[in-house]
Structures are given as C-alpha cells and as structure tokens.
C-alpha positions in Angstrom: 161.9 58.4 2.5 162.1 58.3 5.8 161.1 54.4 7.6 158.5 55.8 10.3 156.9 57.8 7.1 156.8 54.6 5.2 155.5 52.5 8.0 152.8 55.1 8.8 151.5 54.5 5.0 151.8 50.6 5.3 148.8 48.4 6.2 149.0 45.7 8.6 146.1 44.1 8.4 144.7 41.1 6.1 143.3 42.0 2.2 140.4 39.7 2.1 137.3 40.8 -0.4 138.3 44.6 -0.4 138.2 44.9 3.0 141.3 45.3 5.5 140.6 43.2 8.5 142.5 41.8 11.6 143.5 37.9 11.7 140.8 35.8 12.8 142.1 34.9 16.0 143.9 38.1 16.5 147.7 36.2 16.1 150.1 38.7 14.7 153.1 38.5 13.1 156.6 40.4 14.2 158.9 42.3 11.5 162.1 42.7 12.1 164.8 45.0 10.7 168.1 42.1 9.6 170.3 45.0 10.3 169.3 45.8 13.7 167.3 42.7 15.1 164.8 45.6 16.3 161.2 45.1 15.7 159.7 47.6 13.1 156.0 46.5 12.6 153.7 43.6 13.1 151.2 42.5 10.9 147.9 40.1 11.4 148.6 36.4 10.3 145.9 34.8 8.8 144.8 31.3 9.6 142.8 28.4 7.8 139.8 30.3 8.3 140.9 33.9 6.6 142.4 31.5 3.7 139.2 29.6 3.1 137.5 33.4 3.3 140.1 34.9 1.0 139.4 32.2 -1.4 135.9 32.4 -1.3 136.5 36.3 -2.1 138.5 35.4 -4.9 135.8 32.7 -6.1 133.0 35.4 -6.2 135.0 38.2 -7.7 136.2 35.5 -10.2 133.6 35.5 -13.2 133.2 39.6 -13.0 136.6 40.1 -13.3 137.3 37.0 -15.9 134.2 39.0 -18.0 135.9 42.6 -17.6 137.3 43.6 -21.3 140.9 42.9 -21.7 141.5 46.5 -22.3 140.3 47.5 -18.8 142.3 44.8 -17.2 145.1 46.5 -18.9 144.2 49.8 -17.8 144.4 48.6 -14.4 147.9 47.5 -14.8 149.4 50.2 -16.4 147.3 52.4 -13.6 149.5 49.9 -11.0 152.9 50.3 -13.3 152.5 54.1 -12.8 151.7 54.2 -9.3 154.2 52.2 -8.2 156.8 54.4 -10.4 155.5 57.2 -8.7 155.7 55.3 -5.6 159.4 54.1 -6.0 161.3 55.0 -2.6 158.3 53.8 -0.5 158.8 50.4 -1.6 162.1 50.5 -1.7 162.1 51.8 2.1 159.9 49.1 2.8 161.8 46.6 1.0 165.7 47.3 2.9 163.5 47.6 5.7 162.2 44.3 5.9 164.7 42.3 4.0 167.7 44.4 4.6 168.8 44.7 1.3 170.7 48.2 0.5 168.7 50.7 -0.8 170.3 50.6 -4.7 169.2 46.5 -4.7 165.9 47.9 -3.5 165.1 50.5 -5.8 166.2 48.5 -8.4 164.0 46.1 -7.9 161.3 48.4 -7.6 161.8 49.2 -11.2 162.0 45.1 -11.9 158.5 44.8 -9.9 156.7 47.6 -11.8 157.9 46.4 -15.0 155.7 43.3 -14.4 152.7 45.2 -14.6 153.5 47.2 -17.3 154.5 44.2 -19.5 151.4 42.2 -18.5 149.3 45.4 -19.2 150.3 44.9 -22.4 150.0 41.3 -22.9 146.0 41.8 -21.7 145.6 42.9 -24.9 147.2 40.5 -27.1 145.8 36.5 -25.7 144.7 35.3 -29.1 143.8 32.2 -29.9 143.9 30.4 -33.6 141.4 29.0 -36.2 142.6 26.5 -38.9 141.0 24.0 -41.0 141.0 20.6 -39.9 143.7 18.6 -41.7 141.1 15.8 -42.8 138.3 19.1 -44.2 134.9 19.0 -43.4 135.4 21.6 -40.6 137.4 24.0 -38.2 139.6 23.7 -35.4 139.0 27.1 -33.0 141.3 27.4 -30.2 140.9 29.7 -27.3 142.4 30.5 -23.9 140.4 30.8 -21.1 141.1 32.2 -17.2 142.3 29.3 -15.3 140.5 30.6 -12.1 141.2 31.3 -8.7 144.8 31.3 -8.4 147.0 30.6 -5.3 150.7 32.9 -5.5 153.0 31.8 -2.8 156.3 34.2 -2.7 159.5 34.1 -0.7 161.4 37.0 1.2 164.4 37.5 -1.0 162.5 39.8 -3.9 158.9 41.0 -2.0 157.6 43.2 -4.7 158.7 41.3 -7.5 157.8 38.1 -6.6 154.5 39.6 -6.0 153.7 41.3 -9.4 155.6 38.7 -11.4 152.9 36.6 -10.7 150.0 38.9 -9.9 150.4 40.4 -13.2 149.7 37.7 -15.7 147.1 36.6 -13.4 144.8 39.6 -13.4 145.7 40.2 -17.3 144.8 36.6 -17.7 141.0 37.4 -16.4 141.9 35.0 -12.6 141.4 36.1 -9.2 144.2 35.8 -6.9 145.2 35.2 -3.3 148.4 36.5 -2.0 150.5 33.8 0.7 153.8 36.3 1.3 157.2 35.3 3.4 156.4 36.1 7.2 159.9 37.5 7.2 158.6 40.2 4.6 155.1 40.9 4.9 154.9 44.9 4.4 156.0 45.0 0.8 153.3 42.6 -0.4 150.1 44.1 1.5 151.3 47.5 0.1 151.2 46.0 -3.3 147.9 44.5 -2.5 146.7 48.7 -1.5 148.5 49.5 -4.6 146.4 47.3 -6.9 142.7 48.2 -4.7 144.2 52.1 -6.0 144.5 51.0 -9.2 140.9 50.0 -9.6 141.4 45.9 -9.0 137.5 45.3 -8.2 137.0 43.8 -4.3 138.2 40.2 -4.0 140.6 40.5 -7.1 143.3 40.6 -5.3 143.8 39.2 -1.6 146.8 39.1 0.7 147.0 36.9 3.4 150.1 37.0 5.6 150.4 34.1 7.6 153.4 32.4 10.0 151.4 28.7 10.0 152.3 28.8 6.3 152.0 24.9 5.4 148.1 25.0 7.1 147.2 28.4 5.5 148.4 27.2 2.0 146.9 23.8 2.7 143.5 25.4 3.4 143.7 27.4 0.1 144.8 24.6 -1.8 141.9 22.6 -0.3 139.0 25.1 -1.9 137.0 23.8 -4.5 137.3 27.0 -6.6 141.3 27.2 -6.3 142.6 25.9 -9.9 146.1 27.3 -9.5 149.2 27.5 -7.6 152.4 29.4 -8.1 155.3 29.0 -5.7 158.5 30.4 -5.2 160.9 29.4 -2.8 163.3 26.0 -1.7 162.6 23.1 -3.8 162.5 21.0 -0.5 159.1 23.0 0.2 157.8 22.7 -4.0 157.8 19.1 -3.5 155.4 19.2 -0.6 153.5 21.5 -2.4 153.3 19.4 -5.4 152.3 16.4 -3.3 149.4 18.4 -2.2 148.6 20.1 -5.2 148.0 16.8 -6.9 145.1 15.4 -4.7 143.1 18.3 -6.4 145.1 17.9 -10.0 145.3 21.7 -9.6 148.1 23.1 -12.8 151.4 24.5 -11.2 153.8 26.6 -11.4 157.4 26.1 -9.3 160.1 28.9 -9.8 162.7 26.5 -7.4 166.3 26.4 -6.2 169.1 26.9 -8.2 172.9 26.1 -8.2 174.2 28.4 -10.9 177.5 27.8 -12.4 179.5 31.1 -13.6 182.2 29.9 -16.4 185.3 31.5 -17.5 186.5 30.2 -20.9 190.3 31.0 -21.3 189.5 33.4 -23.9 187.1 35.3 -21.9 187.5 39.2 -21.4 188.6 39.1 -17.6 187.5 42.6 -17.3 183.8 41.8 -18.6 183.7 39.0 -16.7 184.9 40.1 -13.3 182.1 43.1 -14.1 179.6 40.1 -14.9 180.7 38.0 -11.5 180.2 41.1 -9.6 176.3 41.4 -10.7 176.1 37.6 -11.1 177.0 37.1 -7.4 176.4 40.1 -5.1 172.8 41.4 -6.6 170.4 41.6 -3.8 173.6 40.5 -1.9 173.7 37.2 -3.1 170.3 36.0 -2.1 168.9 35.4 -5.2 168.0 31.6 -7.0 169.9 33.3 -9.8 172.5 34.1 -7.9 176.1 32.4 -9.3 176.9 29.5 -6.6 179.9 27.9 -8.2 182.8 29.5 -10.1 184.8 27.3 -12.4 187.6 29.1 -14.0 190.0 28.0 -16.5 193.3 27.3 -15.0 195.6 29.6 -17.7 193.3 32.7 -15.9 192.0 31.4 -12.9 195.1 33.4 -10.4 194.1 36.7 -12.4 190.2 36.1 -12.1 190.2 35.4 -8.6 192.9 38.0 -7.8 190.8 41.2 -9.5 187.1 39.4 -8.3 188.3 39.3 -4.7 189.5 42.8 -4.7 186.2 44.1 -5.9 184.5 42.2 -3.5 187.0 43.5 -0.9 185.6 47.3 -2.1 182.0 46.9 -1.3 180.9 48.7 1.5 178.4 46.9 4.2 176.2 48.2 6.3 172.5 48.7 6.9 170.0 48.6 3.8 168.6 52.3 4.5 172.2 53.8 4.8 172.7 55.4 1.6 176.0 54.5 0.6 175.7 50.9 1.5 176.7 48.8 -0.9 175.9 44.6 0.9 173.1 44.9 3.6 172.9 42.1 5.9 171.3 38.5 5.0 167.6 38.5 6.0 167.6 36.1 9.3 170.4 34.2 11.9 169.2 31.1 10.0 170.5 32.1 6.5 173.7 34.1 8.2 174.8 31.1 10.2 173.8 28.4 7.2 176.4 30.7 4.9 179.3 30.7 7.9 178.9 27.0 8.2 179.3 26.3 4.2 182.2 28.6 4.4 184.2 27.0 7.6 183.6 23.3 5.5 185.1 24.8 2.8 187.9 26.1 4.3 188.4 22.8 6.5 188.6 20.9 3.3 191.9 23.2 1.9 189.7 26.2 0.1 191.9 29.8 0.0 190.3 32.6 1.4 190.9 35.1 -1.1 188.6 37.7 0.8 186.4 37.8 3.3 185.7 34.7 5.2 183.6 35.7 8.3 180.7 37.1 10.0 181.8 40.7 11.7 181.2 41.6 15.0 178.3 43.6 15.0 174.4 43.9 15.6 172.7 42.1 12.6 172.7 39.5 10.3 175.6 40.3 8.4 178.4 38.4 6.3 181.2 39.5 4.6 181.9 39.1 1.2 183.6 36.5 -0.2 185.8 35.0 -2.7 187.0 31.0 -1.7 189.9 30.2 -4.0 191.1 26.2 -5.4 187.8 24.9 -3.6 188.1 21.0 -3.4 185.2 18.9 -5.0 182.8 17.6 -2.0 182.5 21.2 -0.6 178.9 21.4 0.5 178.7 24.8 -1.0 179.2 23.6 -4.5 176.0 21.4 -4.0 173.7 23.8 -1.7 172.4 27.2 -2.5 174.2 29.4 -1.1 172.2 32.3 -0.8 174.7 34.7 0.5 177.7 36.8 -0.5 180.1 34.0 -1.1 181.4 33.0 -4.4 183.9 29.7 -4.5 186.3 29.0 -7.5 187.0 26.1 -9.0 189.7 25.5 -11.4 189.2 23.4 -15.2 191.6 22.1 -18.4 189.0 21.8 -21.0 185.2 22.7 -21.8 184.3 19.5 -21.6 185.3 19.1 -17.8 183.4 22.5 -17.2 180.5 21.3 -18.8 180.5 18.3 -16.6 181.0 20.1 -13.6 178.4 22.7 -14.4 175.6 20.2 -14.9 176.7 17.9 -11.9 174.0 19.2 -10.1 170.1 18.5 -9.2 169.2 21.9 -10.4 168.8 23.8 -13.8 167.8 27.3 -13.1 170.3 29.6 -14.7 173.8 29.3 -15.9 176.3 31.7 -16.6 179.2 31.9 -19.4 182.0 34.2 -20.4 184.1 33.8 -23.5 185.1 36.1 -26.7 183.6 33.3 -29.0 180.4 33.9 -30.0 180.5 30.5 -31.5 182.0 28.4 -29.2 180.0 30.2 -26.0 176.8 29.2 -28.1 177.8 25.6 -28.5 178.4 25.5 -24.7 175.3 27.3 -23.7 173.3 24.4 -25.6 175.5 22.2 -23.8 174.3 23.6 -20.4 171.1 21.9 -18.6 169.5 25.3 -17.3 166.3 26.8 -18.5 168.0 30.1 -18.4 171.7 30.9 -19.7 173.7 34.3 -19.5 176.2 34.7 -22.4 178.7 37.2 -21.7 175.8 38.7 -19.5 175.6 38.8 -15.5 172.0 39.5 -15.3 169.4 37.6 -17.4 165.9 38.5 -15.5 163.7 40.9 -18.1 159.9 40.9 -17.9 159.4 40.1 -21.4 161.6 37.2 -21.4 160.2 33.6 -19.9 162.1 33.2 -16.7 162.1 29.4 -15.0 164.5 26.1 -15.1 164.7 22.3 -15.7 164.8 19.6 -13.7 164.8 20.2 -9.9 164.6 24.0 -10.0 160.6 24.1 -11.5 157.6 23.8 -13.4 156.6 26.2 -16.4 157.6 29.6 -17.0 157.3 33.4 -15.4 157.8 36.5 -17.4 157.3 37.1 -21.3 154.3 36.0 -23.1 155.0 32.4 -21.9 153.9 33.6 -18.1 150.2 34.7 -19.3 149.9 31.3 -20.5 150.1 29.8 -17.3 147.4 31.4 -16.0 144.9 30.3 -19.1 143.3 26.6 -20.0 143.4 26.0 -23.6 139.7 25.3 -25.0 139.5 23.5 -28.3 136.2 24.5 -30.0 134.9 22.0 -33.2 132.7 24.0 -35.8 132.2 24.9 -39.2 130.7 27.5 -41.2 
C-alpha cells in the first residue's frame, strides 16, 4: 500500500466516547518519517482535560460493557482479529512509516498484534472461577473474577499495534473499559487500532485513544480519576517507577512490562549454525529495538572466534535502508536520541579495547540510521553491557565455565528475557532455572507467543501479558461464602 493511501485512511483526531474530536486546546502533535526526518502527519494531542473526559467515557461505558455476555465480547475480538488480517499492509505501512521499521518487521508484527485479539477472543469465553468445600465443612468457598474497571494502557513506540492489542485485548475480554496513552513518536498505528475496534462493534467509550506529547500530565490526570482502577505500562523502567510512585497514592493494581538487558549464551556444545540463526532473530528483530532484544553476548571461549566470525558476516549481509522499501532488510532507529545514545555506547566500547567485527558507525545519510553491528572481546565496564541498547548492536563477551556465564548473565538489574544455546537438553534446562529472567529462550531466538505469559523479574516489571495469565490482570478476585 501505498503511504499517502494509508494516511488518507488514518485518523488524526482524539477517540474519546465514540466520537473523533480535535484536542482541547487545539495542540497537535508532528509525525515524522525516521528515514527521511520529513513530516508525514500530525495528530491532536490531548491534554489533562480530554484525559479526565476520556476517563469519564470509559467510566460510563464501563458497567454496559462489564454486563455484555462474554460471548459477544468475544465476537467483537475475533470481528477485530479478522479485520485487521484483512487489514494487514495498512498497518504495516503505517507502522515502517512511523517507526521506520522495514516493512517484513512490520507485517510481522501485524500478525503478532492480531493474534492478541484472537487469543483473548478466546479466553472471553473461558474466565471461570471455582467452588470447593470449605476445609473445616459447614459451607462453600465460591470464587469469581470480576472486571477490574476502567483501565489506563500506556504503550511505547517500538511495537505500536502490538503493544496496543496486547493489552486492549484482555481488557475488553475481561468485561473493563480502556483508555489508550500511545508514544508521541507513533501515534497513527494506535488511533487506527482504536477505528478498528469502533468497526468491530466496541460500544462508544470502550475503547479511547488519547495521543498526547505532555505525557507525565495526561497520564497523571487519568491516573487521578476516581473510576481509573488500572494501569498498564510499557516502556523504560526509569519512567515505571514514576508511575508506580503515582499509581500508589490511589493503590490502583499495575502492570509494568520494563527494560531488559538480555543475555544470549553459547554453551561450547552448542550448534553454531542454530545459534548464529537464533542471534540473528534474537538481536536484529524490529532492528534491535525491542526489550527482548539480546544486549549481551557471552560466548564460550573454545567457539567464540567462529561465533563471532559467521554472526558478523550475517550482520554484514543485511541490507539498510528505508522501512517502506521492499527489500530493506534494518530500517533506521526511530529518533536522533536513540541513534546517537547507540553511537555513543558503541565509541565507549571501542575506547575501552572492544574489536569491531562489523559495523561500528552511523552512515552518511538522511535519517536515523545505524549500522549493524557485532563488538568482539568487549571488556567488563562497557556501558553497553549494563544499558539497553535498543539498537542493532550486539557485543561479545568471552567465558571458561557455566558457572561464570551464569554470573555474568544475572549481573544485572533486569530479568526480562534470557537466551541459551546448547545441544544438551539437560544441561540447557539446569542453566535456564539458573537464569533470573521471567522469560528464557532454549535453543530458540524468539520467545513472544500470545498464548504464552510474557513479563520479567526484578527491575524489568510487574505481572504478566499474554496467555491466560494476562486476562487475569485485568479481573479482581471475589471470594463468595455460602452454602446450600
């Protein structure tokens, strides 16, 4: 699809109660293109005021839609699932547009999004609760699950759609309302989710989108209404602890999908050629900007020349260029900030002795772009082993024994997701239990899956997204004491 024809389709105006409607103070907000700088769209950013009034939309649709039969809140996801199938290469346009992803980490995350609301579609059906007798006798114990209610989804820039419908999903199969706070680099894809869903039959107020660039007083103003019970954030762990701070004035439940740090180990029995395929997905999907992203690479030292020597030259292979160019393999990263944040990890690498296998620099050319890269025999203190990266740059670092891998790997603040290749089946189990991540890939580059219960431990988040565990989130549990 072509971009004006996909623009011409997008709205650019606020969701709030059904209704698409300018900002309240007319302030807009500027999309640009990463891979030319040019300006494609603008869109209306809310302020306190449209949050307070998207809230109270949410609030009023809240007990009609929390009523509805499960197995019409299903019909309205699968009705979203198929529309957004249908729908594929308009997202997707939208999407490389926006973020500047290329088009085949687009598309496939177009599948990834729709999959959300299939999956949840089907978990509408199937929230039951339990009855038992009481241990002592004398009477029952009935447990039930109930919407939480209005529920706040805050999503970053890096995956538009899916961040949107991972979230919206369990929501509305859960029976809550929601209010929509996208990135202000990546606007478009969420409001034309929110037009999906209004398609789909979501009743007025359901769902609401509210773009806004004055993000910390927007959020703040929906976390401040009485009839706000939930909030689910993705994005920097720095900005989940704020919101933690505020969310607990109001004891409101949350939900933090944070930062990660993820090692990628190589076992010296590992099948080089599996695991160079595996490094390839676990580093450059969505072109490295991705909390699941691999950030550290620790190798064992009897393979670590021969690793490094056949990753670099795939990563030599891939083709950059802009998203909507076909045969793009790496778009460019989605602002200057995050371009110049993954040059300056790279040069304090480098200063500190790191072998540039591949790659190394930003090219000369209009856009945000990076090349990819593979940073041999990086020395311990390099600030990229401790920050997310969040770009096309994968560092190695050599190991002797499991034991010091292991250390290494959990030598971090972060837990999200870790990574390990080995022939073993028994010994990659025993380290994968050894690993403190909420997520682990064994012999697998790519764990995300809709039916499985995404999230980490310790400084990457709170509770879970994805499988049955992520309609749970959006339910209290109500004990009921009876007998019959």
């Amino acid at each position: 699809m072509k971009l004006a024809e996909a623009l011409d389709l997008c709205p650019t105006e606020l969701l709030v109660d059904g209704v698409w409607r300018p900002a309240s103070d007319g302030r807009r907000i500027d999309v640009h293109d990463p891979a030319t700088t040019e300006r494609i769209a603008s869109v209306a950013s809310g302020d306190e005021s449209d949050a307070r009034a998207a809230a109270d939309a949410a609030a009023r649709a809240l007990p009609g839609w929390a009523a509805t039969p499960a197995r019409q809140r299903s019909a309205v996801l699968r009705r979203a699932f198929e529309l957004m199938t249908e729908r594929a290469e308009y997202f997707a346009t939208l999407i490389s547009a926006e973020n500047g992803k290329a088009l085949p980490d687009a598309r496939a995350e177009v599948a990834y999004a729709a999959e959300f609301f299939r999956w949840y579609a089907e978990e509408a059906v199937r929230l039951a609760g339990t009855v038992q007798h009481a241990p002592a006798g004398g009477y029952r114990i009935v447990v039930d699950r109930a919407p939480i209610g209005v529920a706040v989804l805050v999503t970053p820039w890096n995956y538009p759609a899916a961040m949107a419908t991972r979230k919206i999903g369990p929501a509305l199969a859960a029976g809550c309302s929601v209010v929509l706070k996208p990135a202000s680099d990546t606007p478009l894809t969420a409001l034309a989710v929110g037009a999906l869903l209004a398609e789909a039959g979501a009743p007025a107020g359901v769902v609401n989108v509210v773009p806004a660039d004055r993000s910390g007083r927007v959020v703040g103003a929906m976390l401040d209404h009485p009839a706000v019970r939930k909030l689910s954030f993705t994005g920097s762990t720095e900005v989940g602890r704020r919101l933690l701070h505020s969310a607990a004035d109001r004891v409101l439940s949350t939900s933090m999908e944070l930062g990660g740090n993820a090692p990628f180990l190589v076992l010296a029995d590992a099948d080089l050629d599996a695991a160079v395929r595996g490094a390839m997905l676990a580093k450059m999907r969505n072109g490295g900007e991705a909390c699941t992203a691999a950030n550290r690479f620790y190798v064992h030292e009897s393979v670590a020349e021969e690793f490094a020597s056949r990753f670099a030259a795939a990563m030599a292979s891939l083709r950059v260029g802009p998203g909507l160019e076909e045969d793009t393999e790496v778009g460019p990263l989605v602002n200057a900030a995050t371009r110049d944040k993954v040059a300056e990890l790279v040069a304090d690498a480098v200063t500190r002795g790191a072998r540039v296998r591949t790659g190394g620099r930003a090219p000369d050319r209009t856009g945000y772009y990076y090349e990819p890269t593979v940073l041999d025999e990086v020395a311990p203190g390099s600030a990229l082993l401790t920050e997310e990266i969040f770009g096309p740059v994968a560092p190695i670092v050599r190991f002797r024994d499991e034991a010091e891998a292991i250390r290494l790997a959990n030598d971090t603040e972060y837990g999200l997701v870790s990574y390990v290749y080995t022939r073993d089946l028994r010994r990659g189990l025993a380290v994968c239990g050894a690993l403190e991540s909420g997520m682990v890939g064994l012999n697998r580059g790519i764990v995300s899956d809709p039916a499985a219960p995404f999230g980490g431990v310790k400084q990457s988040g709170l509770g879970r997204e994805g499988g049955h565990e992520g309609i749970l989130e959006y339910t209290e549990t109500k004990y009921i004491a009876t007998d019959w």
